[in-house]
N, C-alpha and C positions, 0 to 999 in steps of 0.2 A: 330509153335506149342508153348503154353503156357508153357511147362515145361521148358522152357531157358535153352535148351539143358541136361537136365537132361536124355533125351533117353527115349527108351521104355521097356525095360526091366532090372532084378536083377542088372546085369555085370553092366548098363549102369549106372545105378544109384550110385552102387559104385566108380566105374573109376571117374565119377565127383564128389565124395565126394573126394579122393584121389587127384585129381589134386589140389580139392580148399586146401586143406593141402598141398600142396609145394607151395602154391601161396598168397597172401593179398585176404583171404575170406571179404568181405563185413560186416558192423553189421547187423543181421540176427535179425527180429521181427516174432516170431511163433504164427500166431491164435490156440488157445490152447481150446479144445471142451471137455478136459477129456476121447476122445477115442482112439481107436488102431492105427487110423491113424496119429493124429495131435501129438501124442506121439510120434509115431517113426518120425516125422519132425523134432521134439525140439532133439531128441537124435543126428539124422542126423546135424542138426545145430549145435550141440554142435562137432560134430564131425570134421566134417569137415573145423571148424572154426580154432580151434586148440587153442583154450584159446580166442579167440576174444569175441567181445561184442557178447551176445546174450543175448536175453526177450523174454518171451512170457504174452501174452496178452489173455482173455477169458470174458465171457457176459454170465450175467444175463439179462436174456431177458420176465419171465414169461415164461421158457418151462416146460412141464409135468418133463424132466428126470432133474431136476436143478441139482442133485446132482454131475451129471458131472464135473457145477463148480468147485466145494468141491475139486473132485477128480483134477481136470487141477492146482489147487493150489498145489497140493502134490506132482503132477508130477514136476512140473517145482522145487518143493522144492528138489526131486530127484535130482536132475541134478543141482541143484544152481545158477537158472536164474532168481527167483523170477517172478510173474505172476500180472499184473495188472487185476485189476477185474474194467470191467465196469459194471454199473448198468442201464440197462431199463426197470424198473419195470412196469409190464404190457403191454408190449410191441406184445410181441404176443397176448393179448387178441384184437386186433386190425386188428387183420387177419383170416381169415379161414382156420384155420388148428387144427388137431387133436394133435398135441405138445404143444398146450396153456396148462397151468396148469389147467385153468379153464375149457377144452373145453369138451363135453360131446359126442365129437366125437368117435366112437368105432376104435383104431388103428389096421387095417388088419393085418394077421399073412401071405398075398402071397401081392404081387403086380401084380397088375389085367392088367398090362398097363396106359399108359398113365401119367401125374401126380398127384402123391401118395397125399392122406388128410393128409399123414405126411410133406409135403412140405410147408416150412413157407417163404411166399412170399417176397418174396426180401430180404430174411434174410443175407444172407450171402452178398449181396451189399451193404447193413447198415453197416455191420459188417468192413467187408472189406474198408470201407470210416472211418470208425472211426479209424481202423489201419494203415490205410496211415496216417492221422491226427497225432495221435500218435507217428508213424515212422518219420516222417518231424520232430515235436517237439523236439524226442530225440535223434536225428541222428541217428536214424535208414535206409539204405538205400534199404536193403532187406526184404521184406515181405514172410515168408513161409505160404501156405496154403496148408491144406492136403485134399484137393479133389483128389478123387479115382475115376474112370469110370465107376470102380466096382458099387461104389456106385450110378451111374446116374439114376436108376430106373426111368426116368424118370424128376430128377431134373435139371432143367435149368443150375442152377451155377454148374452146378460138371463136366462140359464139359472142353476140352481145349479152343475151341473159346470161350466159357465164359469169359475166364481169357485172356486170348488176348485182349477182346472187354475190359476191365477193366484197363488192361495196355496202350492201346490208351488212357482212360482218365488220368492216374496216369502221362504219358509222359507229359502232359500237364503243371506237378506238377515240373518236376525235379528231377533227380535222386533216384525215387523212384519206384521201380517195385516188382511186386507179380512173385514168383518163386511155381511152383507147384511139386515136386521132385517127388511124389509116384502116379500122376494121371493116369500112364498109367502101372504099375503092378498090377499084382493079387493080390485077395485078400492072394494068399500063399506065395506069394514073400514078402508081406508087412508085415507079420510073420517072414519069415526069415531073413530082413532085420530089424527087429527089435531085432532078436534073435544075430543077429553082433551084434548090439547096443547097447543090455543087458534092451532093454525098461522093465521098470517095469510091463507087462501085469496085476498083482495084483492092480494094484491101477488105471485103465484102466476102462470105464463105455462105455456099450456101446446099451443097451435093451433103445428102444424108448421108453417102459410101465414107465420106471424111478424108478422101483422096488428096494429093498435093494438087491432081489436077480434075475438076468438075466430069462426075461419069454421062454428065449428059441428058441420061434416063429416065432416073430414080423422077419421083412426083415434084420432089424439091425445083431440080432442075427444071424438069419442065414447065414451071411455072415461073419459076424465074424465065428462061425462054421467049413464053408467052407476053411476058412484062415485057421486055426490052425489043423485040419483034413487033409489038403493037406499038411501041414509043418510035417504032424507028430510031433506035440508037443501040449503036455497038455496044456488047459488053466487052470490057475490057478485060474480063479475066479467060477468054478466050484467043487473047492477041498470044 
């Protein structure tokens, strides 16, 4: 399984944060998306690292919700890892998805089955290539991604064998592999596990619509929702 032993639930997750704190944690590179989950990874990274190198990394890519950016810089400024912003302008106007800024696609508020017109086709394998690139450049030997199963609705990359089949190519590379720590908790565990952390949920984006203010609806939201409702704990970007 993709998660390199990260386990499959709360306990598990911690215990291997715990151990890499008594041990030589690796430098950790965080794909940083501005949401609940890639947040609680860079906090997790920082954690467990215990003063080690850590970065995180985030893309402009032409999506509807950009502001996430915005937001993945403030986080990483939270935690004082500084955030590399790559720019592929336009990028999604190049695919068929309802997350292109430009796209006139209506974004569903259920998922119907199958994969979602929120799905931006080989997103997160571009993605994920430019941060190994990245990672090799500045010794980085860890990549965190914060795919959740939660989230799989249907999307290819947010699988464990995803990231398995990714790591076969990355092994190619040299000591460089994708660590997926939160892919196999709930979405309440990954609340709670960010509520150890102290993650800033306030400065956290996470409505596919890309609105100043969360529509609510969309699958995003509602699972975010489900998270913070099963943790019993307020979100704050609802105050």
């Amino acid at each position: 399984m993709s998660t390199q032993g990260w386990g499959s639930n709360l306990k598990d997750v911690w215990d291997k944060a715990e151990l890499h704190r008594s041990g030589n944690m690796q430098p950790i590179l965080v794909v940083l998306s501005g949401g609940m989950d890639s947040a609680t990874c860079l906090a997790l990274a920082k954690y467990a690292s215990v003063g080690g190198k850590v970065g995180a990394i985030t893309f402009n890519y032409g999506q509807k919700h950009s502001n996430e950016t915005e937001q993945a810089v403030k986080i990483a400024d939270y935690f004082e890892t500084g955030c590399e912003v790559i720019d592929l302008p336009g990028l999604a106007d190049h695919f068929v998805t309802s997350l292109s800024k430009n796209s006139t696609m209506e974004i569903p508020d259920d998922h119907a089955g199958g994969i979602p017109n929120t799905y931006v086709p080989f997103r997160n394998t571009i993605m994920l290539s430019i941060a190994a690139g990245f990672a090799q450049s500045f010794k980085y030997s860890t990549i965190f991604y914060g795919a959740n199963i939660i989230d799989y609705s249907g999307y290819p990359d947010c699988r464990p064998e995803y990231i398995d089949a990714m790591n076969k190519v990355l092994d190619t590379h040299d000591l460089i592999h994708i660590e997926a720590p939160i892919v196999n908790l709930t979405k309440t565990d990954v609340v709670k596990l960010g509520e150890k952390l102290k993650v800033p949920w306030e400065l956290t984006k996470s409505c596919y619509r890309g609105e100043d203010k969360p529509c609510g609806n969309c699958p995003s939201c509602q699972y975010r929702k489900m998270g913070f409702e099963g943790a019993k704990v307020k979100d704050p970007i609802y105050d």
